[in-house]
N, CA, C and O of each residue as an XYZ file, in Angstrom:
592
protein
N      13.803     20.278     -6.339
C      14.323     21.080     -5.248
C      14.719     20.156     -4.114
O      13.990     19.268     -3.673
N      15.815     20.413     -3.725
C      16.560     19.896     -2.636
C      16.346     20.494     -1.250
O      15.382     21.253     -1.152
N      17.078     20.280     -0.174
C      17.741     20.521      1.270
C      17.937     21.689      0.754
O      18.361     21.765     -0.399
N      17.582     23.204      1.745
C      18.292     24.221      1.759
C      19.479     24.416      3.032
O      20.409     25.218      3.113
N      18.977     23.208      4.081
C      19.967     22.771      4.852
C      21.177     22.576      4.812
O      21.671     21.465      4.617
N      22.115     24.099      5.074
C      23.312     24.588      5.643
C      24.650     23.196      6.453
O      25.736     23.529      6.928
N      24.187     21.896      6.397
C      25.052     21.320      7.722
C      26.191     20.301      6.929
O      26.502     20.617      5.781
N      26.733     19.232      7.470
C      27.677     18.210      7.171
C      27.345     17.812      5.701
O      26.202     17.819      5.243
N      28.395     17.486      5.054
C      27.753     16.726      3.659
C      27.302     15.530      3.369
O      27.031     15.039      2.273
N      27.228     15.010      4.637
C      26.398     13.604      4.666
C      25.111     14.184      5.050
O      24.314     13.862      4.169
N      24.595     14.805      5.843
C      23.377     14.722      6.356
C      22.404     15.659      4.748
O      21.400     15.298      4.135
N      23.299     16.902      4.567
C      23.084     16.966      3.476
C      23.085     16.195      2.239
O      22.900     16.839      1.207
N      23.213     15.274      2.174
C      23.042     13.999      0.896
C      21.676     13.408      1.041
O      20.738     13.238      0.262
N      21.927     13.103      2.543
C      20.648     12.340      3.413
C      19.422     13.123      3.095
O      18.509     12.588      2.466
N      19.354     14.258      3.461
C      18.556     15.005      3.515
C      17.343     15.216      2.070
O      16.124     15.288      1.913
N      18.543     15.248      1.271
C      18.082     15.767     -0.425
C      17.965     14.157     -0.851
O      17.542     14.207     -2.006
N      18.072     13.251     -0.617
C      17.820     11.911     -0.759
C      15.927     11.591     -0.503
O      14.890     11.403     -1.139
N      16.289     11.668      0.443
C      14.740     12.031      1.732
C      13.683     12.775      1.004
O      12.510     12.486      0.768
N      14.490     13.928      0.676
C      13.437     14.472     -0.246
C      12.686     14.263     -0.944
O      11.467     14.103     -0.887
N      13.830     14.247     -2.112
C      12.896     13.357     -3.324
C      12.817     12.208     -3.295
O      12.183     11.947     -4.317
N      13.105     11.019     -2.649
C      12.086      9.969     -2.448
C      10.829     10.374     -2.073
O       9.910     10.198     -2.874
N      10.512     11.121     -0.510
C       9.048     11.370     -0.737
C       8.176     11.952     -1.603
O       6.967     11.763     -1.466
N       8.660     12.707     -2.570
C       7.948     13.662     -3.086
C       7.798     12.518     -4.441
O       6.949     12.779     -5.293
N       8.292     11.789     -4.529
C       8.309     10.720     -5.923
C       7.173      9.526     -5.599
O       6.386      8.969     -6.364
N       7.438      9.331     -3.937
C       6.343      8.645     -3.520
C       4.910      9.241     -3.575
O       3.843      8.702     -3.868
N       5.209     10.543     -3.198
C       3.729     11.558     -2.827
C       3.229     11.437     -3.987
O       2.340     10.615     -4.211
N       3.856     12.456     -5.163
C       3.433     12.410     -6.484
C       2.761     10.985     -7.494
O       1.778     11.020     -8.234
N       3.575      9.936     -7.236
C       3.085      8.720     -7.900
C       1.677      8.331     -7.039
O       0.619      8.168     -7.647
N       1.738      8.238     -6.014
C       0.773      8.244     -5.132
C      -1.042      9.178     -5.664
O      -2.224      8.837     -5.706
N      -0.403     10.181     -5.901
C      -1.598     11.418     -5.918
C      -2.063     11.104     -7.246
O      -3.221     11.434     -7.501
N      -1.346     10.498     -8.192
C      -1.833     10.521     -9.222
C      -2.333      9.135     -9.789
O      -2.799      8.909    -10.906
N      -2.065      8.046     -8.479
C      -2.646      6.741     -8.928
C      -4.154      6.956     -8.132
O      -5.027      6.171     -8.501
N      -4.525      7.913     -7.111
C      -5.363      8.178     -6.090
C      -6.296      8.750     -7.162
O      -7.483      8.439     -7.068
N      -5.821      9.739     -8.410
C      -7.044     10.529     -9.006
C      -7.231     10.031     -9.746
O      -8.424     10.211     -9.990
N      -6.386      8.730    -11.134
C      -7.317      7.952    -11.718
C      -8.460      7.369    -11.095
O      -8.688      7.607     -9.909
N      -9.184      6.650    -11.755
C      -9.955      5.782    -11.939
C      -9.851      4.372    -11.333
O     -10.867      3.797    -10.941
N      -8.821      3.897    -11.266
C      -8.574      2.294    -10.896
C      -8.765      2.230     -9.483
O      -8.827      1.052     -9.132
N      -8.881      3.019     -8.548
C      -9.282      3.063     -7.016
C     -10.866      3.228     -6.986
O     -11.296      3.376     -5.842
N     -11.930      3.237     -8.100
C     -12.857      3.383     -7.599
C     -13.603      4.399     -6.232
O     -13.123      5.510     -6.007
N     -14.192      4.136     -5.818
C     -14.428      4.627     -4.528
C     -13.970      4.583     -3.657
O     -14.472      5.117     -2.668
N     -12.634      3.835     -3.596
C     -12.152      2.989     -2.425
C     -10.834      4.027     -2.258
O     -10.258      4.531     -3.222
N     -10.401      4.291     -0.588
C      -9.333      4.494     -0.395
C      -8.370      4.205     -0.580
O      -8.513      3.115     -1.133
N      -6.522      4.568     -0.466
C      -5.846      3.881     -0.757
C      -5.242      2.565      0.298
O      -4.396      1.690      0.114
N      -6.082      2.896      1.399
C      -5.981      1.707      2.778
C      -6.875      0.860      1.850
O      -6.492      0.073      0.985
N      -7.977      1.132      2.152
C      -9.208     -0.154      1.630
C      -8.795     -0.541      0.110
O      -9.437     -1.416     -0.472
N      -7.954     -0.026     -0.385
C      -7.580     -1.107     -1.743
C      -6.698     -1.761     -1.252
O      -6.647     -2.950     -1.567
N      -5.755     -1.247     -0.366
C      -4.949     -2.152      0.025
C      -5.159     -3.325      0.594
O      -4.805     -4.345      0.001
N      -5.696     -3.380      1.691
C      -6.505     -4.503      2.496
C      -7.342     -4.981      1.497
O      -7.637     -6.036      2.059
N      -8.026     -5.024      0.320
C      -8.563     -5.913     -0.464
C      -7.967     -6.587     -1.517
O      -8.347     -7.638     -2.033
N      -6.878     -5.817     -1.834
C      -5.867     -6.387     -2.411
C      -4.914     -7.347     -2.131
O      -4.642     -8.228     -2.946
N      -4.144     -7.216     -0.569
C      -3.775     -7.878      0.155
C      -4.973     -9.224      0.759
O      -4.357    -10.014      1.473
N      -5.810     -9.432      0.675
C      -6.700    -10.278      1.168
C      -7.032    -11.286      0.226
O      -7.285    -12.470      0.447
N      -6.995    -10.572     -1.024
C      -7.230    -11.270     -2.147
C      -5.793    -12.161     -2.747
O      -5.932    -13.205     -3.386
N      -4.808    -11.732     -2.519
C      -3.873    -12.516     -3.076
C      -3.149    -13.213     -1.957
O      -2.264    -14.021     -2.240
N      -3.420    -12.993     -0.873
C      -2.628    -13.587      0.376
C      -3.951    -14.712      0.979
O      -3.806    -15.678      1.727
N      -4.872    -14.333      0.530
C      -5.894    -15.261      1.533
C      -6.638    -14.269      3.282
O      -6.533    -13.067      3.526
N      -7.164    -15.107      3.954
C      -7.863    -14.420      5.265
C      -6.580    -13.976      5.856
O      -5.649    -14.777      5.782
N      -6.342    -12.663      6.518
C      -5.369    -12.241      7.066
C      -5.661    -11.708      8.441
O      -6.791    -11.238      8.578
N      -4.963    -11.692      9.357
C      -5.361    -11.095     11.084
C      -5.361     -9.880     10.852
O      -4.918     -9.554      9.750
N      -5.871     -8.727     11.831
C      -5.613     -7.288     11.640
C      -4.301     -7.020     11.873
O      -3.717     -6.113     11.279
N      -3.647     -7.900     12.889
C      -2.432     -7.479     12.968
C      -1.048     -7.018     11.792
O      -0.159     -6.193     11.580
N      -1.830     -8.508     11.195
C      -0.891     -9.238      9.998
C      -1.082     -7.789      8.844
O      -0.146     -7.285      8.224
N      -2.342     -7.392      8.792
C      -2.849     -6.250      7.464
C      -2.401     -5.574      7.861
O      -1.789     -4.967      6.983
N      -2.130     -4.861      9.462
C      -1.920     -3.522     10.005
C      -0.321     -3.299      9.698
O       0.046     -2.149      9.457
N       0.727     -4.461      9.700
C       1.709     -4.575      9.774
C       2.612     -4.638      8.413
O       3.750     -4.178      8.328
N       1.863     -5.322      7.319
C       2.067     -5.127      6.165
C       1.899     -3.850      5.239
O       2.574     -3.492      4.274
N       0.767     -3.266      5.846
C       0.643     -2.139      5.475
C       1.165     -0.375      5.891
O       1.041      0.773      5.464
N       1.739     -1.075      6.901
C       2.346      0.032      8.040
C       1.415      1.092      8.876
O       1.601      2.296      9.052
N       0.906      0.688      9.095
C      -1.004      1.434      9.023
C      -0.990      0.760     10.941
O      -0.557     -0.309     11.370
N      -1.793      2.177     11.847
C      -1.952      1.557     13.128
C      -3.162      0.502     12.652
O      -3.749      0.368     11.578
N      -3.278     -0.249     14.062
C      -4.198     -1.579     13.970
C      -5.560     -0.449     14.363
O      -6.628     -0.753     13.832
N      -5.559      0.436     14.988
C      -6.775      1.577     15.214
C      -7.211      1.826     13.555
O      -8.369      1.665     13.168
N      -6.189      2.206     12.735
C      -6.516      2.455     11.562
C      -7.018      1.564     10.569
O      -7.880      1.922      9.767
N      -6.594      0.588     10.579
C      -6.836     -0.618      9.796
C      -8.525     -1.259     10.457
O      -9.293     -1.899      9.737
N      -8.799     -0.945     11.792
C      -9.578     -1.198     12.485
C     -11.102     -0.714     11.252
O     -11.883     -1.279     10.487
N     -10.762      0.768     11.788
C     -11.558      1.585     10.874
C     -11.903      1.213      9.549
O     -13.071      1.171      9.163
N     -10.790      0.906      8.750
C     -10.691      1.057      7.551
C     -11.572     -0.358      6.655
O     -12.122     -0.401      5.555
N     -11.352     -1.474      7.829
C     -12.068     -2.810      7.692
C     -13.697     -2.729      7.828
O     -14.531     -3.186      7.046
N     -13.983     -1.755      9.495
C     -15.098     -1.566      9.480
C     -16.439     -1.040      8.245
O     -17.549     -1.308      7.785
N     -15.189     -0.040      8.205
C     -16.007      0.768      6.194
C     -16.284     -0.480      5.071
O     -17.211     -0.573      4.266
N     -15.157     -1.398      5.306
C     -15.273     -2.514      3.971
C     -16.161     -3.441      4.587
O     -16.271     -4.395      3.817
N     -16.715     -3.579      5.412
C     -17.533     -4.631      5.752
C     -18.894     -3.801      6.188
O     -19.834     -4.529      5.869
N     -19.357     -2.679      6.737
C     -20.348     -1.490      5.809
C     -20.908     -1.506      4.687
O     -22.063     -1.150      4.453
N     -19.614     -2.184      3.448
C     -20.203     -1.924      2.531
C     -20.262     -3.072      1.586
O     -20.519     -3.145      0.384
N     -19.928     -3.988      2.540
C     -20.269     -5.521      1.766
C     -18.980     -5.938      1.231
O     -19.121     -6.694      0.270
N     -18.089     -5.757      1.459
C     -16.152     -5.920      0.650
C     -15.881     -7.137      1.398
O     -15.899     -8.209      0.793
N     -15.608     -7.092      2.766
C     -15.166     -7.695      3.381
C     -15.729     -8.341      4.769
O     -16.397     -7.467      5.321
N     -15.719     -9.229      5.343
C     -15.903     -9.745      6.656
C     -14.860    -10.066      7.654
O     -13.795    -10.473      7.190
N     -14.976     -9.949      9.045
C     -14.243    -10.704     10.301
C     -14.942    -11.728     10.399
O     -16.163    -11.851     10.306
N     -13.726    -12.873     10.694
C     -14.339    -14.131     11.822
C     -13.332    -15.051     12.706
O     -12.148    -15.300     12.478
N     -13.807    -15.301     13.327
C     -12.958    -15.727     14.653
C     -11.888    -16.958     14.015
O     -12.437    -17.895     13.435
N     -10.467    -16.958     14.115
C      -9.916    -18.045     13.266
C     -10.456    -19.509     14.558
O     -10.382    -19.284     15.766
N     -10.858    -20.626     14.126
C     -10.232    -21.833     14.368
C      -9.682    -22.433     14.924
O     -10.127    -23.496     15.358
N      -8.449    -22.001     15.157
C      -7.586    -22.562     15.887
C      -7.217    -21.820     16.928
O      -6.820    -22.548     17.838
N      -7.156    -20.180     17.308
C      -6.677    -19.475     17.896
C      -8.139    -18.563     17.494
O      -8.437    -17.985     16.449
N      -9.160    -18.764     19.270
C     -10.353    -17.598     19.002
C     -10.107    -16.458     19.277
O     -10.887    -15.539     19.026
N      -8.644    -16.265     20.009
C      -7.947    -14.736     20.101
C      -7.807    -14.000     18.953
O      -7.832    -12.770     18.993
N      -7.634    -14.743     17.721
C      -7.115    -14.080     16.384
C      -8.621    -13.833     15.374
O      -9.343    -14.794     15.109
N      -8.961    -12.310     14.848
C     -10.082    -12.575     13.955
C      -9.519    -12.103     12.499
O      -8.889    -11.056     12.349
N      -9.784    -12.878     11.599
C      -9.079    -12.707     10.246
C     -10.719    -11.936      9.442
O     -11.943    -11.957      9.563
N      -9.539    -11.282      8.559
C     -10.304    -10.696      7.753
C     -10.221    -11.411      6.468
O      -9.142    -11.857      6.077
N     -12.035    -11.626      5.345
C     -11.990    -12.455      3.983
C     -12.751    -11.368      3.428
O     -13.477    -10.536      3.974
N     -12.461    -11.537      2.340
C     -13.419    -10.906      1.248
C     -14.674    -11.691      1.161
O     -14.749    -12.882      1.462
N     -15.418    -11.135      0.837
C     -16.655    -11.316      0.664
C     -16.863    -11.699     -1.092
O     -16.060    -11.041     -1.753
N     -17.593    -12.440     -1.796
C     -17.912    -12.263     -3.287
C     -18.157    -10.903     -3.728
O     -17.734    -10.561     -4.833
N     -18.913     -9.929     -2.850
C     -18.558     -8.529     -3.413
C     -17.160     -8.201     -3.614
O     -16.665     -7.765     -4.653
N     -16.543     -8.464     -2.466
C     -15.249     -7.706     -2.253
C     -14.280     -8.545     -3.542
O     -13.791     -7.845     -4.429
N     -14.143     -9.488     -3.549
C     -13.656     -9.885     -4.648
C     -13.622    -10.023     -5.929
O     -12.636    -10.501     -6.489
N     -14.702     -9.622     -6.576
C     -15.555     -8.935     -7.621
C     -15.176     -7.784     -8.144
O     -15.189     -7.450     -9.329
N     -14.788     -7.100     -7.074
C     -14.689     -5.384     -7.138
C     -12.927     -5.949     -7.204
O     -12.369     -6.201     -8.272
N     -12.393     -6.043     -6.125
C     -10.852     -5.856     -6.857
C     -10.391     -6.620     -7.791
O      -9.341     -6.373     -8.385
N     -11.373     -7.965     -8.096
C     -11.284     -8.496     -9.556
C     -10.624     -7.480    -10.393
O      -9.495     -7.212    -10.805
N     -12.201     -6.896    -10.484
C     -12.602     -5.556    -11.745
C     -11.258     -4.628    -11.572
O     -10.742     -4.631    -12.689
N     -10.529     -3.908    -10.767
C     -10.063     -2.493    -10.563
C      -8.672     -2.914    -10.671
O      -7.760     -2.269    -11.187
N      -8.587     -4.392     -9.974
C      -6.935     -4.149     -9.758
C      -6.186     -4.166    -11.177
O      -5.212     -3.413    -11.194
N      -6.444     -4.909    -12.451
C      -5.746     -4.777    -13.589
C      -5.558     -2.906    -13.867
O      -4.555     -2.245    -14.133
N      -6.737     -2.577    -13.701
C      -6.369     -0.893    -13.683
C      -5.368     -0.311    -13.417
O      -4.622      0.431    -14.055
N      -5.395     -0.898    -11.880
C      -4.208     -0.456    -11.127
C      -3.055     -0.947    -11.650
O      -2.211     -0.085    -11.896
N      -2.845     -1.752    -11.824
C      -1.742     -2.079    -12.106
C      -1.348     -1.283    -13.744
O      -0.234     -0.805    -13.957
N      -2.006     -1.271    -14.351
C      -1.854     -0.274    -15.625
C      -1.432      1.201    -15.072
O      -0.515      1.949    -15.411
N      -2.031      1.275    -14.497
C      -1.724      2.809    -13.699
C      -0.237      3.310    -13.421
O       0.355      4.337    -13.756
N       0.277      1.785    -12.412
C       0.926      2.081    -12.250
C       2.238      1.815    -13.252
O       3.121      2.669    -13.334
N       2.294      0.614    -13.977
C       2.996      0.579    -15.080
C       3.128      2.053    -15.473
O       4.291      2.444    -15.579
N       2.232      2.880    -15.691
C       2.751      3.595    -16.714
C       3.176      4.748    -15.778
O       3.805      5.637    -16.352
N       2.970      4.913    -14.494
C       3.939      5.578    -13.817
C       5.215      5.395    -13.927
O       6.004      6.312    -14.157
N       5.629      3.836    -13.725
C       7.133      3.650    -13.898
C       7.723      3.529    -15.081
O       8.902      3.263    -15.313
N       6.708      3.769    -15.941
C       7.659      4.078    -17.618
C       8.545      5.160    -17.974
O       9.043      5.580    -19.018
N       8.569      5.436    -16.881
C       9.511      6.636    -17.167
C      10.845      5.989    -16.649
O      11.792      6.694    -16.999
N      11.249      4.863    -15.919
C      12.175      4.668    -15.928
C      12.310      3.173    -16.424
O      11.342      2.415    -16.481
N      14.065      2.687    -16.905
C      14.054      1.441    -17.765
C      13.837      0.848    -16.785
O      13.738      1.274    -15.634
N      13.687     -0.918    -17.462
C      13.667     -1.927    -16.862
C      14.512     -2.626    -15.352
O      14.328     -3.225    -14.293
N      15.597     -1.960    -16.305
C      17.329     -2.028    -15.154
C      17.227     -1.247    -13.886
O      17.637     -1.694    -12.815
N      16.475      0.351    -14.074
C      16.141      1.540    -13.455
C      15.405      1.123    -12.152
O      15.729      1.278    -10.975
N      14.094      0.430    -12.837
C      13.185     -0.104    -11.781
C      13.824     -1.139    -10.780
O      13.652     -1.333     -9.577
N      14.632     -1.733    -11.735
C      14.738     -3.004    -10.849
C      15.899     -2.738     -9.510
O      15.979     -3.375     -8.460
N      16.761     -1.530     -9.994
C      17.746     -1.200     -9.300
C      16.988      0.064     -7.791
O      17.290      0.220     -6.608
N      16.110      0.595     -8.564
C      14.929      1.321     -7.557
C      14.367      0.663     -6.756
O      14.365      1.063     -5.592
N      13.565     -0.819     -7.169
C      13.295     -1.854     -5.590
C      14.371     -2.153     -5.202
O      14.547     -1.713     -4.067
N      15.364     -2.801     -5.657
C      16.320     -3.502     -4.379
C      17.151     -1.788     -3.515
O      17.119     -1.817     -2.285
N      17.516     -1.057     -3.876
C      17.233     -0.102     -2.784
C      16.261      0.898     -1.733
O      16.338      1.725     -0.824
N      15.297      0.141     -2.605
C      14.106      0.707     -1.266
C      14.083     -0.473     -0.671
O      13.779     -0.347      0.515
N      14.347     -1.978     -1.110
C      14.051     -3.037     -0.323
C      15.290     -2.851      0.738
O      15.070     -3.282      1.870
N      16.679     -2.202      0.466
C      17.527     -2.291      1.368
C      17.082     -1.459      2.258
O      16.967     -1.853      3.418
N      16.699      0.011      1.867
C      16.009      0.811      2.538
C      14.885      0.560      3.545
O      14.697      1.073      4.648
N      14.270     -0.257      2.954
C      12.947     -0.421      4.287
C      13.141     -1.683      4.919
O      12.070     -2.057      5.397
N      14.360     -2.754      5.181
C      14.410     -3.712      5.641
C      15.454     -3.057      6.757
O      15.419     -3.668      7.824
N      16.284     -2.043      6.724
C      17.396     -1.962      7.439
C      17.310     -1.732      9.289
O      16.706     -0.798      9.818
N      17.877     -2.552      9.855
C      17.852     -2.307     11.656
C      17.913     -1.096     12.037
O      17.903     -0.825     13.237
């Protein structure tokens, strides 16, 4: 289901575009959220452990920004992972203004374990479309989410 929106035939394109991108996002989303491969963990706090783990210690800014997530939120979301043994803050080094966030041997342990999941997960979300499909699906969301 599309735009029932009456207006121009551009905005109407726009519109029904809009659409189902989100609802493709929502849906893939809801259904990588009710497997298994997220564990206990939110889809913020996998993120930030995921991101931590393959990028190295990151600032809140740097996580908040990558993730599109307020720094209030990410705030939170760190606090829970370091609650529960995932993750730690510490003052960087060089700049004591900046506090980076590391995984902890728990925390890295755990997205060890989950992230191949995930990533199975999501593979088989995108099996529904070919190789060519996918690849032509990132470089227009990459045009999409890079644009001024």
């Amino acid at each position: 289901m599309g735009t029932h929106y009456q207006g121009k035939e551009d905005e109407v394109l726009a519109l029904d575009v809009f659409i189902k991108l989100t609802r493709a996002t929502d849906s893939i989303s809801s259904k990588l959220t009710q497997c298994e491969s997220l564990k206990d963990l939110t889809p913020s706090q996998f993120g930030v452990l995921e991101m931590v783990y393959h990028l190295g210690p990151l600032s809140l800014g740097e996580i908040s920004a990558k993730l599109l997530k307020s720094t209030g939120n990410i705030t939170v979301v760190i606090d829970n992972l370091e609650k529960n043994g995932f993750a730690v803050r510490e003052r960087d080094q060089q700049d004591r203004r900046i506090i980076r966030v590391s995984l902890t041997s728990k925390g890295r342990e755990l997205i060890e374990k989950v992230f191949p999941y995930h990533v199975e997960a999501i593979t088989k979300q995108m099996k529904v479309l070919s190789k060519e499909e996918q690849q032509t699906l990132a470089d227009l969301c990459k045009r999409l989410g890079t644009q001024q």
